[in-house]
Phi, psi and omega in degrees: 000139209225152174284124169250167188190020166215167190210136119305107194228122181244170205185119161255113160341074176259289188258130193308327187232352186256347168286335167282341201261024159294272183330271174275021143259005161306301169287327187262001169298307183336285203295284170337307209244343205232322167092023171256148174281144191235131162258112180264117195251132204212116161334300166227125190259322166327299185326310161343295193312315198270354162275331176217098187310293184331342188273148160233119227316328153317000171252133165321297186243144157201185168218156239181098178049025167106350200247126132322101164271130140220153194296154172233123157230139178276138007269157168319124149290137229267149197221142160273108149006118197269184201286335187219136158240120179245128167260133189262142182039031176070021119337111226255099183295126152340131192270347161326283210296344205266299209277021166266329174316304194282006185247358194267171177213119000275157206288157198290187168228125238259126178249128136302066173309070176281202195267154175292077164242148187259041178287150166344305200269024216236307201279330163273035131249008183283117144092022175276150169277109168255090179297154209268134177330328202241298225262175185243090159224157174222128205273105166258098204315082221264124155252151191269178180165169181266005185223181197284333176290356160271189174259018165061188182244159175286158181178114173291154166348291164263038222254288186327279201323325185276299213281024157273281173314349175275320217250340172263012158265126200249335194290323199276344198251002183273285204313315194260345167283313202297312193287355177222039170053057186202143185292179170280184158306118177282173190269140170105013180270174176239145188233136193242149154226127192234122190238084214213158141292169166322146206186108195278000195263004181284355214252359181292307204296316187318305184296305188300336179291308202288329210246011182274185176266013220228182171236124168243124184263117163244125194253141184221063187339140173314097154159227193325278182329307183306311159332313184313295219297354200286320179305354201228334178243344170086015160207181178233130177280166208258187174275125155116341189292144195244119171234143168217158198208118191043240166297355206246075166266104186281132167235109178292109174258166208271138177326152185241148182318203162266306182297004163263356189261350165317304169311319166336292210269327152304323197267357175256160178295317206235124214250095154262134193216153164252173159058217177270302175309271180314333186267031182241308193312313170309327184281324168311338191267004158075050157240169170291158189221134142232139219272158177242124167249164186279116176297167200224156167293129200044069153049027173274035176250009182262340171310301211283320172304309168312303213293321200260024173247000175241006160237021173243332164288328193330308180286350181258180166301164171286331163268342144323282175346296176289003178267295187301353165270299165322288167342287194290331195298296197289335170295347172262010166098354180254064193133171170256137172286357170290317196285322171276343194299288177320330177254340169274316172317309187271022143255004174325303191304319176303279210316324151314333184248345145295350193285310211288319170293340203276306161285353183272306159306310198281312173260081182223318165271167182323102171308166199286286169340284207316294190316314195275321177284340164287319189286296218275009167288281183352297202259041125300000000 
């Protein structure tokens, strides 16, 4: 078994943020925790741009928190292959680049980062080999996942700790409402954070926020939703804008770094998150959640919503459970959030402190880094 200490990460841009923002907390956990060189090969750096302000979107080449940023345009300029090439998400290696790995010595070892699920058959396909057709390398097939027979989730060193040390500082929990133009909580509000793909069921939840008992502050990061909101307020508010309607304040705050977005997520009671990035990061903050998946053509994203709503309900009652189902059910299009919205309110406290267990299980297990430099030293 020989020590690696360098990477290839190539990452095609599809969904604006959760594949780069996979992707590059991945290169900098490398880079950050392990002191290796990483190199990111990444298609549209704009994206980049919009989680870590600091890239800068006009360069080929840079560097950037420790991680080699480069554009990848074809053809590849010819490069020697670092110790690992991770293709993200079934992103397709340069056939340049495939066939200099197999020319290299000793040859890197080449990972398949596919998505994140908590279906059944994902732990008998973690780390299977598929060999290339032509060259003599072989591809392995590396999945995050929720139980130990997978490759676990990302998760820095210190991240329970920080985000421990967040909740009991209040001057730090002062610090991050003052920073997105907003007082802290009063008592008895409820504080949201809404992160979605586009959603025609958002203007159901808004009536149900507006026409509830409770006072809901909800912050809503720039972009695709805010448009939505318009259909529910009658205009679309701008960044920085306060609108309100009965029990119901919306606030638009400017997109947030990846590393700000965490606090976010520590300081609200209540999470709507999309895609990947965001939805690993919401089970870290051990608060309730609810997930936005990217629909797919013939509903194939609802098997990944079952699966991971029968082991994220598993603690709770049954009729909690069947609240938190509803909820998620209906922000995905199989229902209204007006109508379930008043009964998943009244288990938040059960749900909070299963939220809490929930994440207290998860890091108990292999961080994804740990998990993923272990599989590919084996195969060296």
């Amino acid at each position: 078994m020989r020590h690696i200490d360098s990477w290839d990460i190539f990452c095609r841009v599809v969904d604006n943020y959760g594949d780069i923002g996979v992707c590059w907390r991945l290169a900098r956990q490398l880079a950050a925790e392990r002191g290796d060189t990483v190199r990111l090969w990444v298609d549209d750096v704009t994206a980049l741009v919009r989680i870590w302000p600091e890239v800068v979107p006009g360069l080929d080449e840079q560097r950037c928190a420790g991680v080699d940023i480069r554009r990848w345009t074809e053809p590849l300029s010819p490069q020697r292959p670092h110790d690992v090439v991770i293709e993200a998400f079934a992103c397709k290696t340069p056939d340049s680049f495939a066939v200099a790995m197999a020319a290299r010595s000793p040859k890197p070892v080449w990972i398949n980062l596919e998505y994140l699920s908590a279906e059944a058959w994902v732990d008998g396909c973690h780390l299977l080999p598929s060999p290339h057709p032509r060259l003599p390398l072989t591809k392995y097939f590396f999945f995050p996942g929720f139980t130990p027979r997978t490759g676990g989730l990302l998760r820095e060193r210190d991240l329970v700790a920080r985000r421990d040390a967040f909740r009991q500082d209040r001057a730090a929990q002062y610090a991050l409402w003052r920073s997105v133009g907003l007082q802290p909580p009063v008592a008895g509000e409820l504080r949201v954070s809404l992160f979605a793909y586009a959603n025609l069921a958002a203007p159901g939840l808004f009536s149900a926020w507006a026409g509830g008992d409770r006072p809901v502050t909800c912050a809503v990061p720039e972009g695709v939703l805010v448009n939505e909101s318009a259909g529910f307020f009658g205009s679309c508010p701008a960044v920085g804008a306060r609108v309100s309607r009965g029990k119901l304040q919306l606030a638009v705050i400017p997109f947030r770094r990846q590393v700000d977005y965490d606090p976010l997520l520590w300081a609200c009671d209540l999470n709507f998150v999309r895609g990947e990035d965001s939805f690993v990061r919401a089970q870290w903050a051990g608060r309730p959640l609810v997930w936005h998946l990217y629909p797919q053509q013939d509903d194939a994203h609802v098997p990944k919503l079952r699966a991971f709503l029968e082991r994220y309900c598993a603690g709770l009652s049954g009729s909690a459970a069947a609240a938190v189902r509803a909820l998620f059910d209906a922000w995905n299009g199989s229902g209204d959030p007006a109508a379930v919205w008043a009964t998943a309110q009244a288990t938040l406290a059960d749900w909070t402190d299963d939220a809490e267990e929930w994440a207290a299980t998860l890091a108990a297990q292999r961080d994804l880094v740990s998990a993923l430099a272990e599989a590919v030293e084996n195969r060296l």
